[in-house]
N, C-alpha and C positions, 0 to 999 in steps of 0.2 A: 614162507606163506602160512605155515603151520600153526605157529610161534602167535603171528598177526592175529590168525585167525582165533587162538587160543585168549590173546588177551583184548580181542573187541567183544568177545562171549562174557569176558571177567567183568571187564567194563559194563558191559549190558547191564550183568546179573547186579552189578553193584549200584547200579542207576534206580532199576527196577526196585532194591533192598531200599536203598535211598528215600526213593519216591511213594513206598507203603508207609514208610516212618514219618513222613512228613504229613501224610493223608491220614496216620493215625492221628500225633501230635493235633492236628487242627478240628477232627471226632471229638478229644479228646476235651480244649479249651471248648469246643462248644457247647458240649453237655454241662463242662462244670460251670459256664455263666448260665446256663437256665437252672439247672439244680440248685445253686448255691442260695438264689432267691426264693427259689420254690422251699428249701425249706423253711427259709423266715415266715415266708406267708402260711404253711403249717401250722409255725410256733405262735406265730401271731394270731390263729387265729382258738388254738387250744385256750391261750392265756385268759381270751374272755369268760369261760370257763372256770379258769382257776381263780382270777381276778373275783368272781362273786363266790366262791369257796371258800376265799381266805376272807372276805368279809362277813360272811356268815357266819362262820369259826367265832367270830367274838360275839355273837349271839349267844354265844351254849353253845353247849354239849346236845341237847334237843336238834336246833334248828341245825345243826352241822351235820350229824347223822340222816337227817333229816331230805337235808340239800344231797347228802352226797349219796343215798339211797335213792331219792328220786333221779338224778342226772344217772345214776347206772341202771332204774329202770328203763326211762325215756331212752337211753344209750342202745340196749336192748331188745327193745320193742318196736323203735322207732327209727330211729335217725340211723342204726347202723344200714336201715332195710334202702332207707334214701340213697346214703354216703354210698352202698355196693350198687343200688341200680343205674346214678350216676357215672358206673363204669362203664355202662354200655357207651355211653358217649366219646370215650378216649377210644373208641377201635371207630366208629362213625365220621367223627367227627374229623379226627387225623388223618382216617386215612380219605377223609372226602377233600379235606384243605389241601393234602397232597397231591391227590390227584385234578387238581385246582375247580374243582366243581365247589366253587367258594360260596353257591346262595343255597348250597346242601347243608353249611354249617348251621344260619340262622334256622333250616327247617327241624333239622336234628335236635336242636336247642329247645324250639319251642314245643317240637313233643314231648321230648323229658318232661319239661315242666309241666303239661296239661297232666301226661300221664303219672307224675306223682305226684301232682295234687291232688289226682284224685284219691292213690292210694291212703295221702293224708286224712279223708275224712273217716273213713274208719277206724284208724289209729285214733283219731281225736276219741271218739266214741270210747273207746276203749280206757286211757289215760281220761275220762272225763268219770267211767260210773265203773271201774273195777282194778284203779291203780289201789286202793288201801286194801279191798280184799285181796286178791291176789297177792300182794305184801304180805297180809297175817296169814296168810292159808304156805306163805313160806318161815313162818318162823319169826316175823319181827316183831316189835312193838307196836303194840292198839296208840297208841299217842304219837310216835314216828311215822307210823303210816299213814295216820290224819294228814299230819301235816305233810308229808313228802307227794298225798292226794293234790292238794294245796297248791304246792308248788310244779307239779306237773301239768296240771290244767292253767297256770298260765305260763308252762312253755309249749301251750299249743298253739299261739302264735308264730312261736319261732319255728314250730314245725316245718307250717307252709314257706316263709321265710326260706329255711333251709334248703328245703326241696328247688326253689328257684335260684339258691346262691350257689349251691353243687351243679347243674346245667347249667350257667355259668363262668364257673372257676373252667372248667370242661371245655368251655364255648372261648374261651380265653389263652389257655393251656394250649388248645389243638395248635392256636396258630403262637407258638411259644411268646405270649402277651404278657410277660411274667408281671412287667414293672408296674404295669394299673393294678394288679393282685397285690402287690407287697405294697404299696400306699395307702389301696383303700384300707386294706386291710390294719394298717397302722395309725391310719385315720378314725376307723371303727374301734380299738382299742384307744384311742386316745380320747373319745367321746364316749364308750363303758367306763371308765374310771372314776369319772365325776359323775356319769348320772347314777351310777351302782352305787356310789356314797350317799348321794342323795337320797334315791330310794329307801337304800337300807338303816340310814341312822336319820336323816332329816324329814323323811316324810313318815316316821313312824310304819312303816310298812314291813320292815324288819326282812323274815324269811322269803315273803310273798316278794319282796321290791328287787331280789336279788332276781329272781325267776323273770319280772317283768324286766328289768333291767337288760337282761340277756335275749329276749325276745324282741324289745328296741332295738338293739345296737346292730343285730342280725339285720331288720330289715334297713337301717341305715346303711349296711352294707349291702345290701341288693340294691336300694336305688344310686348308690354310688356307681356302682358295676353298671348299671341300665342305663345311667346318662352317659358313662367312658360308652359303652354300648351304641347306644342312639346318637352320640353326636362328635367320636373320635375319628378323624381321619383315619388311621389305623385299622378300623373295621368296616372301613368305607365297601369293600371288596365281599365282606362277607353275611354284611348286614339284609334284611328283604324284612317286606311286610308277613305280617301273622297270615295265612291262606288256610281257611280252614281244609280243606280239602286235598290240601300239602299235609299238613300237618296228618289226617286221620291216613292218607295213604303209607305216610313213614311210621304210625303206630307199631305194625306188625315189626318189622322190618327192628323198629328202636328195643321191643319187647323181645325180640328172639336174643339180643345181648346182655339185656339188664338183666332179663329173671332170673338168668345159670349166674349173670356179675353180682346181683344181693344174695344168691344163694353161696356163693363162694367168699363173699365179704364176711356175712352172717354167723357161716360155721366155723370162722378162723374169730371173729370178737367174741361169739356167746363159751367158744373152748376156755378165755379167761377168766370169764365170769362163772362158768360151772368149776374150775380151781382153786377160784375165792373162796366159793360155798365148802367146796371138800375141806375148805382149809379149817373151817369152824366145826370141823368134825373131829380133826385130832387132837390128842392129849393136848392138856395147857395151850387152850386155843387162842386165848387171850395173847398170846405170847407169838404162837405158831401166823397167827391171822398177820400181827402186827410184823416180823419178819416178811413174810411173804409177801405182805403189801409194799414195804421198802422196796423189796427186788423188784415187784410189778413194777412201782414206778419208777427206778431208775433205766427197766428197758424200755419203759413207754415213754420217757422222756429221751430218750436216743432214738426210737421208732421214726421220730419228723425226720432223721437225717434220712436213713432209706427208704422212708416212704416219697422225700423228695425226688431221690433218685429213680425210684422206681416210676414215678409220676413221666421225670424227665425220659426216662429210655423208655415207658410206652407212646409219648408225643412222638418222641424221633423216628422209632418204629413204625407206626402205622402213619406219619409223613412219610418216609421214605417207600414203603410199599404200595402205597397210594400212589406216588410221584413215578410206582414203576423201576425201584430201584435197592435191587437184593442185596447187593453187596452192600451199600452204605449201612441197610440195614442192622446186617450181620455186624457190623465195623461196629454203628450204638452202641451194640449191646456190649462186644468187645470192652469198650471204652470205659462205659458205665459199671463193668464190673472192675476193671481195673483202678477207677474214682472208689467204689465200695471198698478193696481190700486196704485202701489206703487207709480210708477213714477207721477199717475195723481198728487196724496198726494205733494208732492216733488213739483210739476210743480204752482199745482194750490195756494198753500197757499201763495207763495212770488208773485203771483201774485194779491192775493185779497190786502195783505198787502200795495203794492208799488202801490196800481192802480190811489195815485193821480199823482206820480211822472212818470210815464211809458211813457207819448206820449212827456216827454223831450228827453226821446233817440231819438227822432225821428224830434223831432220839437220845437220850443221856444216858437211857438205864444200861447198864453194861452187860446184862445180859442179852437184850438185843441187839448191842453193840457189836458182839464174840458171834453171834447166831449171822450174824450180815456177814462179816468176816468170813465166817465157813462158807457162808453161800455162795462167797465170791468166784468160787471157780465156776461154778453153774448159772451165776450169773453173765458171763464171759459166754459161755458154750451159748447161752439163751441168745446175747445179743448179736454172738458170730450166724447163728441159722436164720433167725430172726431177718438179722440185714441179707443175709443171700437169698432169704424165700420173697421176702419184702423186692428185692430189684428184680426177680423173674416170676414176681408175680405181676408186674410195671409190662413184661417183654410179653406175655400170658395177653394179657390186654391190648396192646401195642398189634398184637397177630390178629385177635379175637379169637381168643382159646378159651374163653368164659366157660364153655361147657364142659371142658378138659380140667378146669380152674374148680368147678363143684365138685367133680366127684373126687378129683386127689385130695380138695381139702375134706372131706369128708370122710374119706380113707385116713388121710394122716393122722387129724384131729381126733375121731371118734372109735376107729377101730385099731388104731397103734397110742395115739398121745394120752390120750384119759384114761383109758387099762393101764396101761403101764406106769400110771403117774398111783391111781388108785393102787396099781398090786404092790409097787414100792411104798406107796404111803403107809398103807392101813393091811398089807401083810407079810411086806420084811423089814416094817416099823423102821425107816429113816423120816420120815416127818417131812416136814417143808423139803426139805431137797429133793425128795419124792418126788412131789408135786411140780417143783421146779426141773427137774429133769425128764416126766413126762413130756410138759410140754416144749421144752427144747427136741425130744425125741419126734414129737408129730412136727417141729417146725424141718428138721431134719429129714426126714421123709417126703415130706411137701417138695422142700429145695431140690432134696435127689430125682424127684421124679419131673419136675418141671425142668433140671440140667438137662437129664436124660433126652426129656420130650426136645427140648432147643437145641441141644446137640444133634439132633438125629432131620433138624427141618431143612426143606428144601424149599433156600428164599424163592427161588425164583418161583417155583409153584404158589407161594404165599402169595409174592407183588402179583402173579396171575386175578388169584383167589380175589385180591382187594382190590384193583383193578374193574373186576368183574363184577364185585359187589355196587361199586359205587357206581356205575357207566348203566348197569343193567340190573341193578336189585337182586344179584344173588343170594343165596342162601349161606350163612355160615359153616366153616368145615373145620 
């Protein structure tokens, strides 16, 4: 009886082991089909971007500098304040579709957008009578600045554009609606191609046509999104009229997430941009600048992969908390970090392998060729913290930890990643690697303390918390 009794306990245990792996396995397939397109529609949607960069480019040396100082002021100023306060909607929004209060997503939606467009009109103000000063009061060119004035004032269309396309992607997202994102989206890049030609070589409009170009194609893509919107079965469930009085009730409520979510976006993109600047500070900067930017961009063009993911495990997450259910929750994040280490594997080996040949894509002279090369290990370290702060900064949002989310990045970034990148830089003189391992250092701190924070959460107090938020308007914790 003993015996028996011994191997129906084995049995059990083995059933029970069984049936967790199976439950993962199928976490596991689902995050990677909503990830895999989220990051296309990322990429696709960057490319607009670079698609009127690299036309510009055969303007000059003027209009190039030109465009690509203005897109990282507007970057800056503007749209990173949008892209972060649209986070508040991934904790809203997910976790209201979860908890199937489905005419809570349309009111969510449409406060976003009221409440950044408004924020839009002062940003216009600003990019309309002080983008060329504020340029020369940092150091550039009286003739680049004109023209970067130029091209900033007509992407203040695209401002508001934007502002309705992130409430949106958001409003899309929550209910994982990936494949209307990754169409329109390839629809909109496939109609900036030819009008960005146009503009820029055939209508004589040159710099200006690229700027206008991109502020079209935006809103092409917001009314694509509004008609999938307004007249797809698929959002049949979640769609309601605009109700002013819905709408100014959820103000508070959308604003208690957004302002700590643009303030925690904000101080993780302006830490790159103030590394740029350091970079034109040291020795043979000409050199150091053009290194440094190679590294930039080859992390920022792996960034779509875990910002995909991070996208996808904060949907799953605050669905699942929403729906009332801690452990799936937990499982997501599981899963999604298991899809990250994969992809790091994937990413990072062809990178250590190729790292003499890498800064040819980029460049001939062989001295910056040898300087990419050294970078390589630190470019590796960048992209490893990078993609782990990237997917639990997704899990951050996913709970509604926005206000946990500003002050670590504001810890990480500005009182550990930019000392440290400065004391390396410019006082035990390594140069770009400096720089480059500060900021690896603050993404690394970020990571550890939002591990920390997620290791230590207790789902089921969470699905309470979200729960309670959506049924009864509570307060964020």
């Amino acid at each position: 009886m003993e015996t028996m009794a011994v191997s129906t306990t084995s049995r059990s245990s083995s059933s029970s082991s069984s049936s967790k792996w199976l439950v993962s396995l199928k976490e596991l397939k689902k995050v990677s089909l909503v990830a895999a397109p989220m990051v296309a529609v990322t990429v696709l949607q960057y490319l607009l971007q670079v698609v009127s960069i690299m036309m510009v480019g055969h303007l000059g040396q003027l209009s190039l500098s030109a465009a690509s100082i203005a897109s990282s002021f507007t970057s800056v100023t503007g749209f990173s304040l949008l892209f972060g306060m649209a986070g508040g909607l991934e904790t809203l929004c997910g976790q209201a579709y979860g908890a199937e209060q489905y005419h809570k997503l349309a009111t969510y939606t449409y406060t976003a957008i009221a409440s950044m467009t408004l924020i839009c009109f002062p940003i216009s103000i600003l990019w309309l009578f002080l983008t060329d000063k504020l340029l020369i009061l940092t150091g550039q060119d009286h003739s680049v600045s004109k023209l970067a004035r130029s091209y900033s004032i007509c992407l203040i269309p695209n401002l508001f554009s934007y502002a309705i396309l992130q409430a949106l992607i958001r409003y899309f997202q929550a209910q994982s609606l990936i494949t209307p994102l990754l169409f329109s989206s390839l629809a909109t890049l496939c109609i900036h191609i030819p009008l960005c030609w146009a503009l820029v070589f055939r209508s004589g409009l040159g710099t200006i046509g690229a700027a206008l170009a991109v502020s079209l194609s935006y809103w092409v893509y917001v009314v694509l999104l509004g008609v999938y919107m307004a007249r797809s079965a698929e959002c049949m469930r979640t769609r309601c009229k605009f109700v002013f009085k819905d709408v100014l009730l959820a103000a508070g409520e959308f604003l208690r997430f957004a302002a700590p979510s643009a303030v925690m976006t904000c101080l993780e993109w302006w830490s790159y941009e103030v590394l740029i600047l350091l970079s034109g500070l040291l020795p043979s900067p000409k050199v150091e600048t053009s290194v440094l930017s190679i590294c930039f961009t080859i992390t920022y063009l792996h960034y779509f992969i875990p910002y995909g993911f991070g996208a996808t495990v904060s949907t799953r997450v605050s669905n699942e908390l929403g729906a009332g259910n801690p452990r799936a929750a937990k499982m997501a994040v599981g899963a999604i970090l298991v899809l990250a280490i994969i992809e790091l594997v994937v990413v990072i080996v062809p990178l250590v392998l190729c790292r003499r040949f890498l800064g040819y894509a980029f460049s001939s002279d062989k001295e910056i060729v040898k300087k990419v090369a050294d970078m390589a290990p630190f470019i590796c370290a960048s992209v490893v913290m990078d993609t782990l702060q990237t997917v639990l900064s997704g899990v951050v949002r996913g709970i509604g930890w926005q206000n946990l989310g500003a002050y670590v990045n504001l810890g990480a970034y500005y009182l550990v990643g930019t000392p440290v990148a400065v004391v390396l830089a410019f006082v035990v003189h390594i140069g770009g690697k400096g720089l480059l391992i500060g900021l690896a250092s603050g993404s690394f701190v970020q990571a550890t303390m939002f591990a920390f924070r997620i290791a230590l959460t207790d789902w089921q107090q969470q699905a309470s918390k979200a729960r309670e938020r959506i049924f009864h308007g509570g307060d964020d914790a």
